[in-house]
C-alpha positions in Angstrom: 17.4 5.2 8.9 13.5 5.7 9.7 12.2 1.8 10.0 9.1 0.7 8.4 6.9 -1.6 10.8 3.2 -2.8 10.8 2.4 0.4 12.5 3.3 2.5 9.5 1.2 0.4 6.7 -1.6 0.7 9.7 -1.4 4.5 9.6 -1.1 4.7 5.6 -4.9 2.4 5.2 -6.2 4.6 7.6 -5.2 8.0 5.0 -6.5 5.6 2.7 -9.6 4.9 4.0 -10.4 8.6 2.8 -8.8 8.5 -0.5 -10.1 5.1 -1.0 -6.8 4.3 -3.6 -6.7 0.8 -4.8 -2.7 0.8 -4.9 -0.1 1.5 -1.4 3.7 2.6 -1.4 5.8 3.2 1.5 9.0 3.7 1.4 12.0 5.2 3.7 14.3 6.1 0.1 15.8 2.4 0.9 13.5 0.2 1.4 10.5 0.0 -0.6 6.8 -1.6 -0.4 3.9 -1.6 -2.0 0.4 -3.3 -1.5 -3.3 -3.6 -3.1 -6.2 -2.8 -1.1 -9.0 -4.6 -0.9 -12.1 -3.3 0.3 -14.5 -6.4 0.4 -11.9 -8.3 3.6 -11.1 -5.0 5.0 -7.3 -5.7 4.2 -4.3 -4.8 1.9 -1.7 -7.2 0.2 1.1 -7.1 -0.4 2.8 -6.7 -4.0 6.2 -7.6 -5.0 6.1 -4.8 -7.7 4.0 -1.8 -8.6 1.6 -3.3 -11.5 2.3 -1.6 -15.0 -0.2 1.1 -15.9 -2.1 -1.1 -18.2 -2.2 -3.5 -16.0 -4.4 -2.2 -13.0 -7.3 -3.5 -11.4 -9.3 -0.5 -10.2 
């Protein structure tokens, strides 16, 4: 019953921002999200679906 609000992708690009992964997830085990970063506008967006392994843009 843990919500997932703007706050908690916030905290999750700033982890990133020393990993530097090109793909997000966040999830509560209901609820699921996921989201591209990218680096040149400082932003991440979000993804309906997890791309397929052959399929990533790194």
């Amino acid at each position: 019953n843990v919500s997932i609000t703007q706050d908690t992708f916030d905290q999750i690009a700033r982890y990133n921002l020393a990993l530097k992964s090109t793909y997000l997830m966040v999830t509560n085990g209901i609820s699921h999200y996921y989201c591209q970063m990218d680096y040149k506008l400082g932003q991440y967006l979000f993804l309906r679906d997890l791309p397929h392994y052959g399929d990533f843009q790194l």
